[in-house]
C-alpha positions as CSV (number, residue, x, y, z in Angstrom):
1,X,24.6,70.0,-18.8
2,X,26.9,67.6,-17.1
3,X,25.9,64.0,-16.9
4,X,26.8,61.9,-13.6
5,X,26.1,59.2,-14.8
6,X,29.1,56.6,-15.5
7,X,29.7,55.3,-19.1
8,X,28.8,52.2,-18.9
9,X,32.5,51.4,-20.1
10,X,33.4,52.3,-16.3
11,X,30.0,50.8,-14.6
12,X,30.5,47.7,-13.9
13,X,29.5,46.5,-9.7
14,X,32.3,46.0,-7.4
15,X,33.6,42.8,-7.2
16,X,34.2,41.5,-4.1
17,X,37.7,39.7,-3.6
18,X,36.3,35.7,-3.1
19,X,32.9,36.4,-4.1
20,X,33.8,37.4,-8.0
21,X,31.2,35.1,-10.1
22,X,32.3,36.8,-13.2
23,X,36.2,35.8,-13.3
24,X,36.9,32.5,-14.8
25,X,37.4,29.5,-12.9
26,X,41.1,29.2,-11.5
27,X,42.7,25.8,-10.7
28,X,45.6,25.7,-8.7
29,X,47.1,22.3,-9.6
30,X,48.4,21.9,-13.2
31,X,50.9,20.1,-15.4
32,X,53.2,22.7,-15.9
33,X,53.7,22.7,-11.7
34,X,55.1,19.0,-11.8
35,X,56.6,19.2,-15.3
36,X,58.7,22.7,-13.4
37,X,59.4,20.8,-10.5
38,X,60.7,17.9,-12.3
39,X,63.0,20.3,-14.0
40,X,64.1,22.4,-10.7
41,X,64.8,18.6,-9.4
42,X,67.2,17.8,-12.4
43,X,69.3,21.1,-12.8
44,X,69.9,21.1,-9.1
45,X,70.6,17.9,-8.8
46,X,73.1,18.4,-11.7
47,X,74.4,21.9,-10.9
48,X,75.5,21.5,-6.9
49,X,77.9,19.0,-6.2
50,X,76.3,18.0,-2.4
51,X,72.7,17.9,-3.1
52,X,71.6,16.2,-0.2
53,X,73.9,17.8,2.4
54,X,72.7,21.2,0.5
55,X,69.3,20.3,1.3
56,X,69.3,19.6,4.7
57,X,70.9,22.8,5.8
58,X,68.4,24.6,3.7
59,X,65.6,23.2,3.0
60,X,63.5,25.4,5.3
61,X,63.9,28.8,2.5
62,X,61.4,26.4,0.6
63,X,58.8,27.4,2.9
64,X,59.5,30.8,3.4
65,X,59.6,31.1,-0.6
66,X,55.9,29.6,-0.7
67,X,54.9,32.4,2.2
68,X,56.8,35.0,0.5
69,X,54.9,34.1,-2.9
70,X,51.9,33.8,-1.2
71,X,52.2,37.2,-0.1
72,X,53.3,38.8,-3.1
73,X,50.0,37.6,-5.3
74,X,47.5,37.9,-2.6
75,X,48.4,41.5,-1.9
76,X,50.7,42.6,-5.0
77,X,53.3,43.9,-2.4
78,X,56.1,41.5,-3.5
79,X,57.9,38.0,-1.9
80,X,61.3,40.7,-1.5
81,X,58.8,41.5,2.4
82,X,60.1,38.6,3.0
83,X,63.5,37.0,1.2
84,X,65.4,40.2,2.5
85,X,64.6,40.3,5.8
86,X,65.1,36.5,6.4
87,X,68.1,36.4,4.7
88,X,69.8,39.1,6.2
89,X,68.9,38.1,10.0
90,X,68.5,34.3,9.6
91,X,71.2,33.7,7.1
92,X,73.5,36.5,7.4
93,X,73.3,37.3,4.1
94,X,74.6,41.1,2.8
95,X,71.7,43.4,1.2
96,X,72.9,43.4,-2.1
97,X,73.3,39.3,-2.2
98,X,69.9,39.4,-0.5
99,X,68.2,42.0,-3.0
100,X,69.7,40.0,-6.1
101,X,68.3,36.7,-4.6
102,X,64.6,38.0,-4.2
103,X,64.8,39.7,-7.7
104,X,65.4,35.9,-9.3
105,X,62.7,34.5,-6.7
106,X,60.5,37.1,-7.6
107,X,61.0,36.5,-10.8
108,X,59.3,33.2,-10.6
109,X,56.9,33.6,-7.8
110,X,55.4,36.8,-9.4
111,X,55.2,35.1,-12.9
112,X,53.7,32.3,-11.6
113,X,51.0,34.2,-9.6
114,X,50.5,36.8,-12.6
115,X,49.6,33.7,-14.9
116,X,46.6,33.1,-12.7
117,X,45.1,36.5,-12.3
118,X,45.7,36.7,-16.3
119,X,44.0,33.4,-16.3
120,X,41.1,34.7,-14.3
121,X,40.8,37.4,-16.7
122,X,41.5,40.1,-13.6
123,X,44.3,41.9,-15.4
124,X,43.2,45.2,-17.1
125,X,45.5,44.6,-20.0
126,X,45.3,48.1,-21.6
127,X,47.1,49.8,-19.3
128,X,50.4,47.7,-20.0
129,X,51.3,49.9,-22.5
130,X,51.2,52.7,-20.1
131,X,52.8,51.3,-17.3
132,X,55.0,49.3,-19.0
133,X,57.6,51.7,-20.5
134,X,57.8,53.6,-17.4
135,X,58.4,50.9,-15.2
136,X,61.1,50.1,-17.7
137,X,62.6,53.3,-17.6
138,X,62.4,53.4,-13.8
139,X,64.0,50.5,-12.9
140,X,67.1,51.6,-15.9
141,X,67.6,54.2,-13.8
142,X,67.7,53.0,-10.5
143,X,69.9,49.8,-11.3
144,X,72.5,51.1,-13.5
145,X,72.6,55.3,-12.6
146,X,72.4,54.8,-9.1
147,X,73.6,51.0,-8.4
148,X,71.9,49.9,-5.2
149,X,74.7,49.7,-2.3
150,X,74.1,48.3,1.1
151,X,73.2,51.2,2.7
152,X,70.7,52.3,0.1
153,X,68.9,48.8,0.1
154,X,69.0,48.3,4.2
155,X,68.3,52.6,4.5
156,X,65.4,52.6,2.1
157,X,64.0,48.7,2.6
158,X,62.1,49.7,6.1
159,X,60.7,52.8,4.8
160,X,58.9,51.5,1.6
161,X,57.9,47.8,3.3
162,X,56.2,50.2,6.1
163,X,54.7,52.4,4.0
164,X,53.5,49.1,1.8
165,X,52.0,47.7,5.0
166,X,49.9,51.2,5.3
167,X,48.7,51.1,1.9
168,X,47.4,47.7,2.5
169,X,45.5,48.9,5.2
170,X,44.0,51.2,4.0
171,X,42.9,49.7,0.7
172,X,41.7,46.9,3.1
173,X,37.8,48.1,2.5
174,X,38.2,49.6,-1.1
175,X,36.4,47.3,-3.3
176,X,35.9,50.0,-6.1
177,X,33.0,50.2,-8.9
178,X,35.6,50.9,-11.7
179,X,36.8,47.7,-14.3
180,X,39.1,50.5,-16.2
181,X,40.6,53.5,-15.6
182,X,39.7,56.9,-17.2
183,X,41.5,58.5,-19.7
184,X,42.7,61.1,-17.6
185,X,44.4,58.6,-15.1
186,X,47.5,57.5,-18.1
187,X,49.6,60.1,-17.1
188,X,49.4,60.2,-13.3
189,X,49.6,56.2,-13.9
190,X,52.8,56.4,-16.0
191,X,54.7,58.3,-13.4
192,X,53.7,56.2,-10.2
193,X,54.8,53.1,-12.5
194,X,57.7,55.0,-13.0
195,X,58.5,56.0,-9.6
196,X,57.7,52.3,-8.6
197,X,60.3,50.7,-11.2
198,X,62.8,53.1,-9.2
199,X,62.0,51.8,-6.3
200,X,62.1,48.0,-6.6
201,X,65.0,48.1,-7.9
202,X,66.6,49.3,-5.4
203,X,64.6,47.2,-2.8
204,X,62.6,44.7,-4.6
205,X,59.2,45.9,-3.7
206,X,57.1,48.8,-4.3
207,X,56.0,48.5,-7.3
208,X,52.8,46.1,-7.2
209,X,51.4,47.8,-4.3
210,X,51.9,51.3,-5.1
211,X,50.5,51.1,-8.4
212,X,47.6,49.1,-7.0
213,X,46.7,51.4,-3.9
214,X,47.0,54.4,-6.3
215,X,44.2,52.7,-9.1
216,X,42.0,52.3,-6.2
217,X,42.5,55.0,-4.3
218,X,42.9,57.4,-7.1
219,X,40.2,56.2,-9.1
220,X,38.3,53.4,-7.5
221,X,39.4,50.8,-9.5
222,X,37.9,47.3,-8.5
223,X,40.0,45.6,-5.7
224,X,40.7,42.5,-7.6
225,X,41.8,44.1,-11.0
226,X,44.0,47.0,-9.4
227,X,46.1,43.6,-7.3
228,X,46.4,41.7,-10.7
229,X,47.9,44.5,-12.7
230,X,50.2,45.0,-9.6
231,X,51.2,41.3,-9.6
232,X,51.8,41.5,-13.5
233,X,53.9,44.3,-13.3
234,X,55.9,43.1,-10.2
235,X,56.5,40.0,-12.1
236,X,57.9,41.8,-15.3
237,X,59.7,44.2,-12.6
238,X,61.6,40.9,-11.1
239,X,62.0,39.1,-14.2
240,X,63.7,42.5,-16.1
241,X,66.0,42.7,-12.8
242,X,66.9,38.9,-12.3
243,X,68.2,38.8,-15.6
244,X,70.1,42.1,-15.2
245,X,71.6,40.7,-12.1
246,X,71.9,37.2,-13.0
247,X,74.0,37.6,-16.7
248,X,75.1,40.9,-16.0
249,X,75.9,42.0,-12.5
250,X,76.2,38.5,-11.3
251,X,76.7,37.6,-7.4
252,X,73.3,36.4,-6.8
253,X,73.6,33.4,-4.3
254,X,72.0,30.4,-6.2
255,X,72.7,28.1,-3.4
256,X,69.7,29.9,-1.4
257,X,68.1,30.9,-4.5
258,X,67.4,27.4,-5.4
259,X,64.9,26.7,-2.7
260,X,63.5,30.2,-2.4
261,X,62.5,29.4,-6.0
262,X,61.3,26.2,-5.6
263,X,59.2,27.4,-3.2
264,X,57.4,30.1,-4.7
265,X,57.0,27.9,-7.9
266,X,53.6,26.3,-5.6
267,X,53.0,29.3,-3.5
268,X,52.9,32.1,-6.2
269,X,49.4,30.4,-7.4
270,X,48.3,30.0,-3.8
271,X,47.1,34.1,-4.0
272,X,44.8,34.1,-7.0
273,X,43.7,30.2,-6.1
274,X,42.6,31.0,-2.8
275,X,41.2,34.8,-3.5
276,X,38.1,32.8,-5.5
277,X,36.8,31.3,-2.3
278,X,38.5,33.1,0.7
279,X,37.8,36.9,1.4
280,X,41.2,38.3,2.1
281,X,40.3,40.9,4.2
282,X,41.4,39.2,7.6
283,X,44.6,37.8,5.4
284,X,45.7,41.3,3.6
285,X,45.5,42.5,8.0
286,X,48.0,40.1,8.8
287,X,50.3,40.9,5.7
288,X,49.8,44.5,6.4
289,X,51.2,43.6,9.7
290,X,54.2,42.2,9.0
291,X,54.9,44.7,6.2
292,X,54.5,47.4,9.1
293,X,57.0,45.2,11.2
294,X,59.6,44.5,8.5
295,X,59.6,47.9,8.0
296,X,60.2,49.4,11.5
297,X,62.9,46.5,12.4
298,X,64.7,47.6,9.5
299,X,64.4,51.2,9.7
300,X,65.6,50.7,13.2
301,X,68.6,48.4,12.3
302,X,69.9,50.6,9.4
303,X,69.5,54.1,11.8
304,X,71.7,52.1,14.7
305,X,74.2,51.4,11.7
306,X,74.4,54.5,10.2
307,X,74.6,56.7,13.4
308,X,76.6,54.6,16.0
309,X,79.0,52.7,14.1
């Protein structure tokens, strides 16, 4: 005779993103912000030779690198929604220079925000050795078999960011029962991690949000543990594919780079800060929105290229 009845391995109540009284106590001010800043402060200062006159033509990508961060850990869908389209319509910058920049950004946004969900004690750490190698492998393939070109990153950008923006909306409501997966869900996780390590390297995001709509969807993982182990695996996504690009491809524009990642040095802890308090239901929305935006302006832009020039 079947039993219905949920092991209580897999039983534990929703938690509602804001409202979780079992995760542990998040601050978002620490040392390690001003002991980071004090660094970013010394190296730039030593690295460019106008500092000043650096800073006052770009000092606004600091904000947009503390709303890019802010979306990236509050939703798992990556800062890249934002870097790539600012830096290709406000700065002029190409896609490749524009995906290499928000692969180092990411890199410390993402790692910044996934210390605080790991902090919280929202990650389910067991499936990193699933996901892990497959992500790995996925992102192998996608950055050194088939190199992202200009074309690729502009032709497949608007497609995934729109399709990101969907997936947030319709997670929106999914709180899910689940605090681990089953173990038939390793192999259908290994190849969405797999398929998502493909992707963001060729666009920068993908990864955190598909692997977190497919836990909950799937499976019904709870809301706040399916956006964590997204962030996590985002932020070893970006920091795997900053260093690639950084020592090994190179051309990654550190003049913009250096405020971008400034800025999501204080916003990638703004996500897991605020989710303890703030139900990000109304917040996720308006992400979702400009995901879905982001995605149809650039779908639009690279379909005008490719067919009428």
């Amino acid at each position: 005779m079947r039993n219905n009845q949920q092991s209580p391995r897999y039983s534990a109540p929703a938690i509602a993103l804001g409202n979780n009284s079992s995760a542990k106590s998040f601050a978002y001010f620490t040392p390690w912000l001003f002991v980071f800043t004090l660094i970013w402060l010394a190296v730039y200062g030593y690295v460019f030779p106008d500092p000043i006159g650096l800073a006052a033509s770009h000092w606004p990508l600091i904000i947009v690198g503390v709303f890019g961060a802010f979306i990236g850990n509050a939703t798992a869908i990556g800062g890249g929604i934002v870097f790539i389209p600012v830096l290709m319509f406000a700065y002029q910058v190409d896609p490749v220079s524009a995906l290499k920049l928000a692969f180092v950004t990411q890199a410390v946004g993402m790692t910044s925000g996934a210390s605080g969900w790991l902090r919280r004690g929202e990650v389910p750490l067991q499936l990193l050795k699933w996901t892990v190698p497959a992500l790995i492998i996925g992102t192998m393939m996608s950055t050194f078999l088939i190199h992202p070109q200009p074309m690729l990153v502009k032709g497949l950008f608007g497609p995934i960011a729109f399709l990101t923006g969907l997936l947030t909306l319709i997670t929106l409501d999914r709180k899910g029962g689940l605090t681990e997966l089953p173990a038939k869900a390793r192999i259908p996780i290994v190849l969405v991690s797999f398929i998502g390590g493909m992707i963001t390297g060729w666009v920068a995001i993908g990864e955190g949000e598909i692997i977190a709509a497919f836990c909950m969807l799937a499976y019904g993982l709870n809301a706040n543990r399916a956006i964590g182990l997204g962030v996590v695996l985002l932020s070893l996504n970006s920091l795997l594919l900053a260093f690639i690009h950084a020592f090994y491809y190179g051309g990654v524009p550190w003049e913009l780079a250096a405020f971008t990642m400034l800025g999501v040095l204080w916003g990638g802890r703004l996500g897991p800060f605020l989710a303890q308090w703030i139900s990000p239901r109304a917040t996720k929305k308006s992400f979702a929105c400009i995901a879905l935006l982001d995605g149809l302006i650039m779908t639009i832009q690279a379909s005008y290229v490719m067919f009428f020039r």
